[in-house]
N, C-alpha and C positions, 0 to 999 in steps of 0.2 A: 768329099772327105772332110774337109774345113766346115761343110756346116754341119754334119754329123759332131764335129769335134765342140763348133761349138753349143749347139742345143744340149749335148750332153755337159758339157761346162756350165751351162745356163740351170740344169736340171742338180746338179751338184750344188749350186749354190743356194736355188731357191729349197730345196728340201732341210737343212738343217734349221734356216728360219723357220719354218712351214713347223716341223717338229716340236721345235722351242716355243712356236704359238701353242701348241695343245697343252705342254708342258707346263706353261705359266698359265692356265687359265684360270678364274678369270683374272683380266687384268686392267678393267673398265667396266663401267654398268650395264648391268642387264636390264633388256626390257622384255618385261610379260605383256604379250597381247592378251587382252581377255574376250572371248564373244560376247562377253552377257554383260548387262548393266551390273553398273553397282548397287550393292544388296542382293545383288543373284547369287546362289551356293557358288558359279562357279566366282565370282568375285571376292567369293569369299576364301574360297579356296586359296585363289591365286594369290592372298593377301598374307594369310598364313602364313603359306609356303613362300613369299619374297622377303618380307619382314624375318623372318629364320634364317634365308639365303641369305639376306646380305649381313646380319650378324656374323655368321659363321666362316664367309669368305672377304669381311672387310670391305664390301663392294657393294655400290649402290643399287638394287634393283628397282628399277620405275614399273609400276603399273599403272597399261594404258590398256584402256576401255575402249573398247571399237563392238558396239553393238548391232544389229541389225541383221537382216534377213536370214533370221533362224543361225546364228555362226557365221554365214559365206561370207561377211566382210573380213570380221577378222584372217578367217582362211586364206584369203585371198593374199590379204597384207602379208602374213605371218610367211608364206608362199613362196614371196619377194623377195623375200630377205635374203642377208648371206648365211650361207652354213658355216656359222662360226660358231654356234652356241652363245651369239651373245642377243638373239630375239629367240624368243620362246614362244608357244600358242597354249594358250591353257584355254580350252573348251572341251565338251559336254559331248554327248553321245551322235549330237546331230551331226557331228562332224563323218559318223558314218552311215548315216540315214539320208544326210542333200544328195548324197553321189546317184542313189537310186531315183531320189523324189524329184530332180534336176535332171534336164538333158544334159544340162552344162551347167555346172555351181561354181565353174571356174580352176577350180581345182581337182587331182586324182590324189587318192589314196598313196598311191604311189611318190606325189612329192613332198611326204612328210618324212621323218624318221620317227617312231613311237618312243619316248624317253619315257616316261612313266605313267599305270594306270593309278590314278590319283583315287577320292573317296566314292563309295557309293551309296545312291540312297532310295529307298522305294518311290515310287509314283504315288498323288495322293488325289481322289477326288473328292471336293470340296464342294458345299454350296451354303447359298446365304440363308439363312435362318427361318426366313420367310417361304421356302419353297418346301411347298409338302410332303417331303419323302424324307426319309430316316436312312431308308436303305438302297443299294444298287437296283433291285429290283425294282425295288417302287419308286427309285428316281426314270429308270428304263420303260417303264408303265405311265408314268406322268408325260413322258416326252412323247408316248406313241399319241396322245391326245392333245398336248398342248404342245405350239411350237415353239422350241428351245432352243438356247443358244450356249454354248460354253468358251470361256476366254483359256488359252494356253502357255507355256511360254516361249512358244510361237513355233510355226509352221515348221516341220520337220524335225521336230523336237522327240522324242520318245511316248511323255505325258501324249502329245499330238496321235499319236499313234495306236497307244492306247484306248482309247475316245473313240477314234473310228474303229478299232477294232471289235470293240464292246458293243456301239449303238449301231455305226452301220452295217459291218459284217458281219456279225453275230446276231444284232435282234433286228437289225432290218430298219432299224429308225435312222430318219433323216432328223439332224441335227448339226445347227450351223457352228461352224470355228471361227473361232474368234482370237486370229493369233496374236500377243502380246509379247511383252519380256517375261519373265517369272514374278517379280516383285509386282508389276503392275497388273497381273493375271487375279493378283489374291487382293491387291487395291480393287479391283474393280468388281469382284466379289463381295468384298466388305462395306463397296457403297451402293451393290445392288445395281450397278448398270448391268452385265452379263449374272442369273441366278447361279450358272455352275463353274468349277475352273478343274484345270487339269496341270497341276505343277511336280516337281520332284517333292518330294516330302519336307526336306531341309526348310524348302522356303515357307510352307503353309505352317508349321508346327507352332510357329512362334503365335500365329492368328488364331488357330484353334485353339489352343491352351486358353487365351486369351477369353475365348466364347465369342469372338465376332464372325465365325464363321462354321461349321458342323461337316466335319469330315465323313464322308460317304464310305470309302472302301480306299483298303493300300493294296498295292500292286505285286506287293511281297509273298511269299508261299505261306510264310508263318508271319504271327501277326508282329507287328514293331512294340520292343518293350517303351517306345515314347508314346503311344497312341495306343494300348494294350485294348481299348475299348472297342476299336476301331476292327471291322470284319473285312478282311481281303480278298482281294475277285475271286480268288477260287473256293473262297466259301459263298459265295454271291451268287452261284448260278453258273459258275466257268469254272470247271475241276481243271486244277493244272496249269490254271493261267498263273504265268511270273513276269515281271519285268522289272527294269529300275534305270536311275540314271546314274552315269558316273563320269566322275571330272579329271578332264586327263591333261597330259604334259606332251607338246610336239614341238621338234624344230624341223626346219628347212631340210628335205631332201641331201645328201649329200654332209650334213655334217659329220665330222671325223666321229669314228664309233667310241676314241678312248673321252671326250667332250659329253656324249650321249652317256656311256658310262659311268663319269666322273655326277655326271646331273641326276639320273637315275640313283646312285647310291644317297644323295645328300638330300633328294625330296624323299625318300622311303624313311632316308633317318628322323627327317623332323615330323613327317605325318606319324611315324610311331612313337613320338615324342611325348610325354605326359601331359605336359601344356596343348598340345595338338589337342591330342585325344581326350579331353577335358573340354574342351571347347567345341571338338565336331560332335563327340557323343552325344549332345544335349540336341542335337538338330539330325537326329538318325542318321549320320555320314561314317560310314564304315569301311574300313581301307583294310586290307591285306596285300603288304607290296610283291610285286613280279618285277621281274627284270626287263631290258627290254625285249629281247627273246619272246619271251611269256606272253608278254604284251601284245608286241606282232603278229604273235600265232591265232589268241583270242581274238585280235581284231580282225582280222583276215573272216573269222568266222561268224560274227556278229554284221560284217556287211552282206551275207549273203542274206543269214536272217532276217534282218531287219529290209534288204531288195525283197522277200519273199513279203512282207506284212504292207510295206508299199503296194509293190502289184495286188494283193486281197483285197484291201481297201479299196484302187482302181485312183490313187491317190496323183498325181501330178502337178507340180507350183508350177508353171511353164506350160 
C-alpha cells in the first residue's frame, strides 16, 4: 500500500512539470538534423524553415548536416534523440524508400512521429552536353549500345528509383549508379566525369538554366512551369509515369502530440509564407500543408509503393 501511495505521489508530481514542459515550449535551441549535404534542396529546406523558426519563437535553431548513406545516418541520429521536440529530422523521401532497400537501415518507420510534409519537387534527368541524345528515348537507345553510367543523389533516393525503373525495368538496359549527394551528382555532370544524373529538380534548375548541363525529361505528369521546354516521362515513352521528391519534417517516436502540433502549425505557416514562396518557386518546390494526421496516412502509403518499385527493380544495398 505504501509503495502504491508513493509511485502515485511520484506520478503527481512529475506530471505537472511534464505539462508545463510542452506548455513553454520551446524553451532552448533546436536542432535540425538534415540527411543531405549542404546545398541539397533538403538543406535548403531545413534552412528556411530554421531561420523563420528561430525568428518567430526567439530561439536558436542550429543546423547540423549529417550526410551519408542515402539519409540512414541522420535517421539514425535523429532516432536517438529525446522526444522532446527539441531535435528534429528534416530529410527527403528516402527516408521511406531504405526501410525496403535495407534489411536493416537501422531504423522503423514506426520510430518517428511525421510533424510535417515539407516542399515537393519533380525528379529531373540530366546530362552533359556532350552526350548525343536530346531526348529520353534516344538517351534509352544510346545506352542499349554504349555503356553508361548515371550519378544520383544517392542510393535509395527516389531520382535512384527512377533510373532503374526507366532503364532496367522498363527497357531492359543495364546501366551503372553512381550514388552521390544531390549537389555533387550535377557537379559531376558538369564536369563530365558521369554523362547523366538523376537529381530532384530543385537542385539541377539552377545548372540548366545556366546551359552547363541539358535536361532530358521531369518526372512530373504535366510539365514544370520552370523547365516549360523540358518533355516528362510520360510523354517519353511511359504513359502515366509520375513521381517526385519531397522534403519533410520528423522527430523522435514518442514526442508529445501537443509539441508535434505546435511544430506542424509554425513550419506550414512559414513555407506559406511569401518570402518562402518566393524563394522555393524559382527551384520548382511546391508545398501544400497537411497536418500530421494527413501526413501519417500518405506516408504509410508511399512505403508500400515505393517496397513495391524496390522489389521491381530487384534493387538491395545490403
Amino acid at each position: 500500500m505504501r509503495n502504491a501511495f508513493l509511485i502515485l505521489s511520484g506520478a503527481l508530481t512529475i506530471a505537472p512539470s511534464f505539462v508545463f514542459a510542452q506548455s513553454d515550449y520551446p524553451n532552448r535551441p533546436i536542432r535540425l538534423i538534415v540527411a543531405f549535404a549542404p546545398g541539397s534542396p533538403t538543406d535548403l529546406v531545413a534552412r528556411v524553415v530554421g531561420q523563420n523558426l528561430g525568428d518567430a519563437w526567439g530561439k536558436a535553431v542550429v543546423v547540423e548536416n549529417r550526410p551519408g548513406a542515402g539519409g540512414i545516418i541522420a535517421s539514425q541520429t535523429a532516432k536517438r534523440s529525446n522526444p522532446d521536440g527539441y531535435t528534429i529530422l528534416v530529410t527527403s523521401t528516402s527516408i521511406a524508400i531504405n526501410v525496403s532497400l535495407h534489411t536493416d537501415p537501422g531504423y522503423k518507420m514506426s520510430d518517428f512521429a511525421a510533424i510535417a510534409q515539407g516542399p515537393v519537387t519533380p525528379n529531373l534527368i540530366t546530362v552533359h552536353p556532350s552526350v548525343k541524345a536530346t531526348t529520353l528515348q534516344e538517351l534509352i537507345a544510346l545506352a542499349k549500345t554504349t555503356p553508361m553510367s548515371y550519378a544520383s543523389s544517392g542510393a535509395g533516393t527516389a531520382p535512384n528509383l527512377n533510373m532503374e525503373q526507366l532503364f532496367t525495368v522498363r527497357s531492359k538496359v543495364n546501366i551503372t549508379h553512381v550514388p552521390m549527394g544531390p549537389p555533387q551528382a550535377v557537379s559531376a555532370v558538369t564536369g563530365n566525369q558521369v554523362p547523366i544524373a538523376a537529381t530532384a529538380m530543385a537542385t539541377a534548375v539552377p545548372t540548366v538554366k545556366a546551359g552547363r548541363i541539358r535536361a532530358i525529361a521531369v518526372t512530373s505528369l504535366a510539365r514544370s512551369t520552370i523547365l516549360p521546354d523540358v518533355a516528362t516521362v510520360a510523354e517519353s515513352g511511359f504513359p502515366g509515369f509520375s513521381d517526385r521528391t519531397w522534403f519533410s519534417f520528423f522527430a523522435p517516436a514518442g514526442t508529445p502530440p501537443a509539441i508535434v502540433n505546435k511544430l506542424n502549425a509554425e513550419i506550414n505557416r512559414i513555407l506559406q509564407s511569401p518570402e518562402s514562396r518566393s524563394r522555393l518557386d524559382t527551384l520548382s518546390l511546391e508545398f501544400v500543408p497537411r497536418t500530421p494526421a494527413e501526413f501519417t496516412t500518405a506516408l504509410k502509403a508511399e512505403v508500400v509503393s515505393y517496397a513495391k518499385m524496390v522489389k521491381d527493380a530487384g534493387l538491395k544495398a545490403d
